[in-house]
N, C-alpha and C positions, 0 to 999 in steps of 0.2 A: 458614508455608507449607512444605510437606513435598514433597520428592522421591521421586520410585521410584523404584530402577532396575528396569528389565525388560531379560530372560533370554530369547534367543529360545532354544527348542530344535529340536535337529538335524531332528526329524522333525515341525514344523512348514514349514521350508523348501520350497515348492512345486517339485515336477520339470519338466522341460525340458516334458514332456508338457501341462502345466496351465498354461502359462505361452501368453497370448491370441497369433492371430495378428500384429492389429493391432504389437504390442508387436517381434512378427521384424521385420515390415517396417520399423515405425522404429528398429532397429535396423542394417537392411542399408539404408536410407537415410542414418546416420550413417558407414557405413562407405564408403558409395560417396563421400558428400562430402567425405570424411577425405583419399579418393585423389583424388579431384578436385586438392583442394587441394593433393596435394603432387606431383603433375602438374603443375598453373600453376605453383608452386614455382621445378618442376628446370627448366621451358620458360620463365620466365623468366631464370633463371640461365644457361640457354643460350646465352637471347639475348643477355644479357649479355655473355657471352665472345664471342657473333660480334661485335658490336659493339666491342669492345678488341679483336679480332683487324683489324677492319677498319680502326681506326683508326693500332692500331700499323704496316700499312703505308705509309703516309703518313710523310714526313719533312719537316721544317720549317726552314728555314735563316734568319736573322734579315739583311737584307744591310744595313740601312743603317736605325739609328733617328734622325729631326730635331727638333729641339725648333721648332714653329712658333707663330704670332703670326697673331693675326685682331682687324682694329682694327674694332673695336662703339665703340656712343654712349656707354658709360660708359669706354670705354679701349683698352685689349689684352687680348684672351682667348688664353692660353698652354697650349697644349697639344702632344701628338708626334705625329708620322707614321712611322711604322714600312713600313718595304720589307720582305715575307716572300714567299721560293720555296718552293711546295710540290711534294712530286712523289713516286713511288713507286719508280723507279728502274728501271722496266720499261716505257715509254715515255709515262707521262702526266706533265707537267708545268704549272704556275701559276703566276700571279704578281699577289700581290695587295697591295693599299693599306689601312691601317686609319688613324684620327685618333681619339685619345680625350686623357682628362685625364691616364691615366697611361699609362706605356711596357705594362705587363701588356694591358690594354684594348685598345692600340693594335696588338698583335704577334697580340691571337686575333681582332681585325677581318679582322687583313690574313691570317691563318690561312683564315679564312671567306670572304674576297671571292676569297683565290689557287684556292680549290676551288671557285666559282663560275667560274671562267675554264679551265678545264684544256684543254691540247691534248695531242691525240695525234699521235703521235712512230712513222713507220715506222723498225725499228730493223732492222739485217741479223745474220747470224749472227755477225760477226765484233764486236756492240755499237757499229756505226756507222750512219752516213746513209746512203744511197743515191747520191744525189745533191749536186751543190754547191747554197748555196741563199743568197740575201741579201734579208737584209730591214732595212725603214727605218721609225724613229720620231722625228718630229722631226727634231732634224740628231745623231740619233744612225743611225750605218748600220753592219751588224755583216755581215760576211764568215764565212761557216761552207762547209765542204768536208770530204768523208770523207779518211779517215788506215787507212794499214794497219795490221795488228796488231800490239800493241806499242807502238802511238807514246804512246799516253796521251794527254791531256786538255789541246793546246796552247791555252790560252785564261787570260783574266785578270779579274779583277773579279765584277760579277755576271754575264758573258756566261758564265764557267763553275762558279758554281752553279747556274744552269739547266742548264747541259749535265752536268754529273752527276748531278742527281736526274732527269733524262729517261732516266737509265740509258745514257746513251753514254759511250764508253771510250777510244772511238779516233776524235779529230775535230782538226782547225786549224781556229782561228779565229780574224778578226784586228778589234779595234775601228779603223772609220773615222769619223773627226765628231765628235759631241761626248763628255763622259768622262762626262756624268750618269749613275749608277748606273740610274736609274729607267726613263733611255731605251731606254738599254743593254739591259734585261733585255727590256722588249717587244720592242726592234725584235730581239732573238732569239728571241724567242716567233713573232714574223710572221714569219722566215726557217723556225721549225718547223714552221709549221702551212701554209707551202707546201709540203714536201716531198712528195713523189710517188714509190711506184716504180715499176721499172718494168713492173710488170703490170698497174698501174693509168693510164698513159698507153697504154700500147699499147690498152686498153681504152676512152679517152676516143677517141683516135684512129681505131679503129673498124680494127686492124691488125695482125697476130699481133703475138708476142713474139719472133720469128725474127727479122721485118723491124727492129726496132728495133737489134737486133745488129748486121747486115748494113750 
């Protein structure tokens, strides 16, 4: 079996002229898909960074992992509960619960269920409350009152990991009741999420914002 080679010459080459329309067009149809694609590319990539933008806002604080016990037919099934506050630090805050087989599992449940719960938090210019506010969980009851600027962040346990990822700065507050970490953090969650200012009760009230001064 023999081979050729073949030799094109130069002035065989057909010119831009001779060359079908058919053959442009699937040309400048490969070329538009080419930018298509690297259009979805960059706008995926986009999305990407807004999404890590949006998550790197978000802060997660771990407050309390427990190694728990669930008696089934065949024994005890052992696993953790994980207490996590999430918050942004600009007045939304969470506080969620997760249970798995391992502590990892159990801190991005409780990551996931504390962003299903989020309250917002009226904060004033000085990163405080407005108002005093108590709330109760259980026979956990948590006292929160604003603080002038400067005092910082009188609080202890988990009542003031939620009080700084809510982004407050300057607050007192004092645990009454019981010392369970878990009750603690909600019954300050319900003391947050009553707060009101006051442009918003002179409003419910149906009463300027003068009278409420006076």
């Amino acid at each position: 079996m023999t081979e050729t080679n073949s030799q094109t010459n130069p002035n065989d080459v057909p010119a831009a002229s001779d060359v079908p329309a058919a053959a442009e067009g699937q040309q400048q149809q490969e070329q538009r898909r080419g930018g298509r694609d690297r259009g979805d590319r960059r706008g995926g990539r986009r999305g990407d960074r807004r999404g890590q933008e949006r998550d790197s806002e978000w802060q997660e604080r771990v407050v309390q992992i427990r190694r728990v016990s669930k008696t089934v037919k065949g024994g005890k099934k052992m696993s953790f509960r994980a207490i996590v506050v999430v918050g942004n630090e600009r007045g939304q805050v969470g506080v969620g619960v997760g249970k798995a087989g391992d502590v990892i599992g159990a801190v991005r449940k409780g990551v996931a269920d504390g962003k299903k719960h989020l309250v917002k938090v009226p904060l004033t210019r000085h990163n405080s409350i407005p108002t005093l506010s108590n709330g109760r969980d259980g026979a956990a009851s948590v006292l929160i009152r604003p603080a002038a600027p400067g005092t910082g962040v009188i609080a202890g346990g988990s009542i003031r990991t939620v009080l700084e990822l809510a982004g407050i700065k300057n607050v007192l507050a004092k645990r009454l009741g019981s010392k369970t970490p878990l009750n603690n953090a909600r019954a300050a969650m319900v003391a947050l999420s009553e707060l009101r200012t006051h442009k918003d009760t002179a409003k419910e009230r149906g009463i300027s914002l003068e009278q409420i001064y006076s």
